[in-house]
N, C-alpha and C positions, 0 to 999 in steps of 0.2 A: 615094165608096167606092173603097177599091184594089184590088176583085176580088173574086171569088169565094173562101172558104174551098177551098183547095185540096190535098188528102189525097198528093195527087203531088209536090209538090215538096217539095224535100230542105230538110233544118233543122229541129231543134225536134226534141224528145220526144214520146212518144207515150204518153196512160195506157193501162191495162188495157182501157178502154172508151169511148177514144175516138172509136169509130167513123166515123175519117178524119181529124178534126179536129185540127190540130197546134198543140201547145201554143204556138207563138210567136203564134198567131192571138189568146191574152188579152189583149194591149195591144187590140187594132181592137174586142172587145168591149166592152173598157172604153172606149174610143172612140165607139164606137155608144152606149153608156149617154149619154156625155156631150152629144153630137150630137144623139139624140132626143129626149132629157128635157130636156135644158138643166140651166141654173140653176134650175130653176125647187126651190119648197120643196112639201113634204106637206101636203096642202088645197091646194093653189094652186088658180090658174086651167088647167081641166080637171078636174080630179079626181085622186088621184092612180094609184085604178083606171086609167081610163082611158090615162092618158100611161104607165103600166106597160103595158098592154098596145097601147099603141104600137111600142112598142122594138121587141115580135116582128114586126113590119111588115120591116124593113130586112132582119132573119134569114131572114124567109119570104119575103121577093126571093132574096137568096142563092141559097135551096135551088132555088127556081123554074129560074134560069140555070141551075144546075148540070144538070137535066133532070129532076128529083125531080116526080113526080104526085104527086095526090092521091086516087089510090087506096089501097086499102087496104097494097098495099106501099109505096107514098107515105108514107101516115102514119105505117104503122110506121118507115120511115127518118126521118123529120121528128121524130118523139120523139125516136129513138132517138142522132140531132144533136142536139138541146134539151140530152136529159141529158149527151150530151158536154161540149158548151161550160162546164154547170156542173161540170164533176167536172176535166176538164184542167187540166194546170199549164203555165204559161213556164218556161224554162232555170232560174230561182231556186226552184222550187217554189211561186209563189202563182198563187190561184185564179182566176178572173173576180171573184167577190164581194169577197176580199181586193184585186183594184185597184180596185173601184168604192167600197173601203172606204176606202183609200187618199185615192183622189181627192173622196170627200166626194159621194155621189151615193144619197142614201138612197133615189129610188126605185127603182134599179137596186138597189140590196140588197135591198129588198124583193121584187122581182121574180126573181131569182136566188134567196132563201130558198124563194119558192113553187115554186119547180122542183127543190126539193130539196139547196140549198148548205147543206153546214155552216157555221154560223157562226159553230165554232169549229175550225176549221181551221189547220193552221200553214203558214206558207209558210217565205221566206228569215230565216234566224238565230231559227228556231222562233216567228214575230211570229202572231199572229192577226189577224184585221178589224179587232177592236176594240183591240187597239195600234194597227194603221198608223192607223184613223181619231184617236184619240187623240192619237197624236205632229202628226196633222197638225192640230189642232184644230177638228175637226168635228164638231160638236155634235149634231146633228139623224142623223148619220151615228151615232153614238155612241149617240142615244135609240133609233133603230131598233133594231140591233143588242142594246142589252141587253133591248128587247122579244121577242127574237127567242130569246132564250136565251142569249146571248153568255156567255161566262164571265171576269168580272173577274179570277179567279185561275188562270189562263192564264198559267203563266211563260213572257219567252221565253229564248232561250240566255243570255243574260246575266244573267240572275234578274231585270229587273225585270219592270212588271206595265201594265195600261193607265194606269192612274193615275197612275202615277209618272210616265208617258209626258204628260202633260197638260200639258203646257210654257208652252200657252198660258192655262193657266189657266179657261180660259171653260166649262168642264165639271166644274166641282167639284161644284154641286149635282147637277148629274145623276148624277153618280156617289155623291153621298151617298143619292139617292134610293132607293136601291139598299143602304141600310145592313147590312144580314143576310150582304153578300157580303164584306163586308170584314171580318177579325179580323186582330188581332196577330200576334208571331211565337208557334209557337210553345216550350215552356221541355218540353224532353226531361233526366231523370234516372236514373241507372242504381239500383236497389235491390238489394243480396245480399241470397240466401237461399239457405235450404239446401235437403240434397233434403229432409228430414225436415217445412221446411215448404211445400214442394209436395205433400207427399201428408197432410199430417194440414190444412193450411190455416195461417194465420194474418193476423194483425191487427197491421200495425207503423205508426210514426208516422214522419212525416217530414218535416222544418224544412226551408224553403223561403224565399228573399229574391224577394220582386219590387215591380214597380213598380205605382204605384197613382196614380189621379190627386189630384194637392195638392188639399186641403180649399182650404186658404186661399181660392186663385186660379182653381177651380174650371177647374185644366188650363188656364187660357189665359196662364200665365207671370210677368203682372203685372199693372198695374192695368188696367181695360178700355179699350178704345182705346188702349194703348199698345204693341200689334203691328202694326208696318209690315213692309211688304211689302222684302225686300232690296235696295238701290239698287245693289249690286254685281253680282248677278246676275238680278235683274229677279222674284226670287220662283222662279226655276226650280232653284235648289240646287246648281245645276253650273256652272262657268264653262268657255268653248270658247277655247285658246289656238293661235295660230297661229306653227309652229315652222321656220325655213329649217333642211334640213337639207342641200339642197345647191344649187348654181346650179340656179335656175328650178325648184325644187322645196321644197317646203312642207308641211309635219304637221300635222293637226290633232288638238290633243291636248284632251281631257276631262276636268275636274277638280273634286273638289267645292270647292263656295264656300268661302273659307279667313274671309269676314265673319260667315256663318250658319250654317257650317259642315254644310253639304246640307240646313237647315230649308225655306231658302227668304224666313224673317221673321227681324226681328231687334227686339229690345226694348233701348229704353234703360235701361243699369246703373240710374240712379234707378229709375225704374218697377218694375225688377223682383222678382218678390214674395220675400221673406224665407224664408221656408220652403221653396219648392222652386231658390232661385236664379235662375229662366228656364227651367228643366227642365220644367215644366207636370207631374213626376210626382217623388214620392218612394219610397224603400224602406223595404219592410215586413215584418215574419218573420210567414211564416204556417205554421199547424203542417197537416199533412191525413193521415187517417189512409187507408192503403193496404191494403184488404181479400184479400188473398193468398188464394184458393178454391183448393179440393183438386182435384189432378188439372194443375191449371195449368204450361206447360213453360218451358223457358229461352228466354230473349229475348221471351218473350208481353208483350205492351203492355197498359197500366190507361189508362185514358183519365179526367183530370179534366176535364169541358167548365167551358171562360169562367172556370181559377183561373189563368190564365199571367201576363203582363206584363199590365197595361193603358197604355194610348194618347190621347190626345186624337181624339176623331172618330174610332174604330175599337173595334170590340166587340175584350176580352179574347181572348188565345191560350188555349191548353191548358196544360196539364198533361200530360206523357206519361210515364209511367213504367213503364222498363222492367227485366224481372225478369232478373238473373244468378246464375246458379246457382254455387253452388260445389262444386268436384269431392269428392263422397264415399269413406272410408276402403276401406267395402265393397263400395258398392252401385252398379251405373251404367244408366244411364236409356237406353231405345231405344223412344220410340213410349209406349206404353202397358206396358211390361213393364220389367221389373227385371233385371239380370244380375248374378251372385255367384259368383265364381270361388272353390272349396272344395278344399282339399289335405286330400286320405286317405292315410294309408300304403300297403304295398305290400297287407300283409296285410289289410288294411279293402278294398284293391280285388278282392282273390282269396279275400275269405270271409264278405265282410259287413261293413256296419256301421249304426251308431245315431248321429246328428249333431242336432243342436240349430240353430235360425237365430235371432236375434232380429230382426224386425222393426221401420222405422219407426218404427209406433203402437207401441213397447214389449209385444208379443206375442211372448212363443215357439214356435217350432215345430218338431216331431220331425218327421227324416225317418230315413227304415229303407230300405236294402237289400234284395231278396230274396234269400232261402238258396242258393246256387250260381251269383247270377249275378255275371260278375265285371266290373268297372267299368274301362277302358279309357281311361288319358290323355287328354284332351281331352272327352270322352264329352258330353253334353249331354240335361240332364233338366230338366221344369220342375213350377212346383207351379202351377195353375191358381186363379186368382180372388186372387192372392197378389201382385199386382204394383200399378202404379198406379193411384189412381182417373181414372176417366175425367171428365175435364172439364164440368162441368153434369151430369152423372148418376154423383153419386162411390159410390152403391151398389155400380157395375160398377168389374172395376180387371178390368187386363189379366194375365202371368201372371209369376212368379217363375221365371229360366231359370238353370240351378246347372250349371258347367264345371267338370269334375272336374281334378283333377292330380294324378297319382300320385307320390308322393314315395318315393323308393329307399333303401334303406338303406345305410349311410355303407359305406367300403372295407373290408374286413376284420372286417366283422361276422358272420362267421361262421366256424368255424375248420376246418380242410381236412378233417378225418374228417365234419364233419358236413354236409359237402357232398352227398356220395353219397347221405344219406338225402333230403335237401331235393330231387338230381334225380331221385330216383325219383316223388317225388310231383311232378312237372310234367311237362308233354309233353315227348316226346322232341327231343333235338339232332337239327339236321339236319346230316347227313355230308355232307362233303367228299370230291372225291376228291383226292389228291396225286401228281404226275407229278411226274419228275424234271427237264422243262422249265419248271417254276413256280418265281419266286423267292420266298424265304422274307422277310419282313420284322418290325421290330419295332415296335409301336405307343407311343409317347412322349405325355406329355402336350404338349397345346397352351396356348402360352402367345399370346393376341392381342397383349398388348406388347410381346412381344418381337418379332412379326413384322412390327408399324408400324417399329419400330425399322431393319428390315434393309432394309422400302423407302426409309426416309429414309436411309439411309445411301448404298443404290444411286443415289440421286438425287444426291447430292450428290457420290459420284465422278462420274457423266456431265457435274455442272457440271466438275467441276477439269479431267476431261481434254479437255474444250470437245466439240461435236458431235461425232457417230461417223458420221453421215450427212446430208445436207440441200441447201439450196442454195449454191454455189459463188459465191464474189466474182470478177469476170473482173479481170485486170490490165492495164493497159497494155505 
């Protein structure tokens, strides 16, 4: 052992809840896993209880040195290290369990899960346990772990998966053991629709290609027995090329198989079946109909389970389909409510009026002013129970909100005698005073084009006459 767990010396990260324990200490635990368990496999000689609760033997020296009792404030420090050591990370972000995952050490996994490790954790370049044990090919590492809960569809930053990771092959069954966790990709499609049918509902079809396993060859390609394993890249899919890129330095670069092209197998052209070519799948038009419920909004997902792609050795993808709305003439959608911008004259805002809406579902509806009240540009009114259905309870719909705009009468629609009668019936002007220090001005219409016009013009004299201010060139 090289010492005590020591909380004082400098290096390493520290989690939230370390209590002392510095992250660069998960290599020596993973160390002590390897040191006390050994080689040894689950069932061996001892038990595997047992040599699991061996391992705490070396930790509870540690704590001992350090001067830790075993009173009661003893034990609460001696948990409250326990659960450190599982929760810490080293400089890369992995756990204790992800290096004992790593190094193929099932009962140290097991003994880290009972202390509360997740054992779906990510460490460096987002990997879990069950990739590093995977990539490393450790089987029994591999079985624990998916006993454990592990998650097969655990991507890591690279998108691939433990599986994928399986290079050595030796863990195929175990990971088929496990068939529920594997599905295809899956196949996402966008559907229009209008608002018209988010709020009354509907029923549309929609024609779909995928792939499906060949009848013939029943997915295995060609005749039986005649998939061999790639002699190019050894069945791993990827070939590893080694590139000088300068003196005493070298690439290594990652490539899929250009013979199996990343199958891994490859079939002899004889062999291979007629009907799907070596594909193990062909394409198929399937029609499925996409039930559109009232109330439903834009971008809302339909989920078809197990109609997507199908795979050899992998349950079917999805179906996802999702819903895009298309922008309406009148109406626009906010939550559960409806918006409808309505232009009244001047006089329908300062003396009443009577409007009509049709809705949606092809219903009309009267709306009425009251008698003196006068309706204000912008103004904001709504009709309640008038708006959308609400999604699974389309009794309820939320409310109809109506934005008024008052529309003016054109220039010169009225002629100068009958002006004075028009302001006597409105409130009065507000006056002005006028000094003889105030300048007089005249109001012009504005023209926006014209006024783009006068800064590209500006701009293009400051090119011709070059900078007016800036930084200076020094001369010699």
């Amino acid at each position: 052992m090289r010492g005590a767990l020591d909380p004082t010396r400098q290096g390493g990260r520290r989690s939230p809840r370390s209590d002392g324990v510095r992250l660069r200490d998960v290599p020596r635990l993973s160390w002590l896993c390897t040191a006390t368990l050994g080689p040894q496999r689950p069932g061996g000689r001892g038990g595997g209880a047992g040599r699991r609760r061996a391992l705490g033997s070396p930790v509870e020296q540690l704590l001992t040195r350090e001067g830790v009792g075993h009173d009661e404030a003893g034990k609460a420090k001696r948990l409250l290290r326990r659960v450190a050591l599982v929760e810490c990370e080293d400089s890369h972000g992995n756990t204790p369990l992800s290096e004992a995952a790593a190094g193929g050490q099932p009962l140290a996994i097991q003994l880290l899960a009972e202390l509360g490790a997740s054992p779906n954790s990510k460490g460096a370049f987002g990997r879990s346990p069950l990739y590093r044990a995977a990539f490393g090919g450790h089987l029994e590492a591999v079985e624990v772990l998916l006993k454990l809960g592990a998650d097969p569809r655990v991507y890591a930053e690279d998108g691939s998966t433990p599986a994928q990771k399986n290079i050595h092959g030796s863990m195929t069954n175990c990971f088929l053991f496990f068939p529920f966790f594997w599905e295809g990709k899956n196949v996402v499609h966008q559907l229009s629709v209008t608002l018209e049918d988010l709020y009354n509902g509907v029923t549309k079809k929609l024609a779909l290609q995928k792939n499906v396993i060949c009848e013939k060859c029943e997915g295995i390609g060609g005749k039986k027995g005649s998939v061999e394993k790639c002699p190019l890249c050894k069945g791993r899919g990827m070939q590893i090329h080694i590139q000088q890129i300068g003196p005493g330095m070298v690439q290594q670069i990652q490539t899929v198989c250009i013979e199996c092209k990343g199958q891994g197998e490859r079939i002899n052209p004889k062999d291979r079946c007629e009907t799907c070519s070596g594909a193990k799948v062909t394409r198929e038009k399937k029609i499925i109909e996409v039930h559109v419920e009232k109330g439903m909004k834009d971008g809302q997902k339909i989920l078809f389970h197990g109609e997507g792609d199908q795979e050899p050795e992998l349950e079917p993808g999805d179906v996802i389909i999702v819903l895009d709305q298309k922008d309406h003439s009148v109406f626009q959608r906010r939550g559960h409510d409806l918006i409808m911008k309505m232009k009244i004259q001047l006089s329908e805002a300062l003396c009443g009026f009577k409007k009509t809406i049709k809705t949606l579902d092809d219903r009309v509806l009267i709306i009425t002013s009251k008698s003196g009240e006068v309706m204000k540009h912008g103004d904001l009114k709504c009709v309640r129970n008038e708006g959308m259905p609400i999604y699974k309870a389309p009794l309820e719909r939320g409310a109809l909100i109506l934005q008024f705009l008052v529309v003016f009468p054109d220039k010169q629609w009225l002629s100068l005698e009958k002006l004075p009668q028009l302001e006597a019936l409105l409130p009065p002007r507000q006056k002005v005073r006028v000094t003889e220090d105030m300048d007089q001005v005249e109001l012009k219409e504005f023209n926006p084009s014209e006024q783009n016009w006068r800064q590209h013009r500006e701009a293009y004299e400051e090119d011709d006459d070059g900078p007016r201010a800036g930084v200076q060139c020094q001369t010699a």
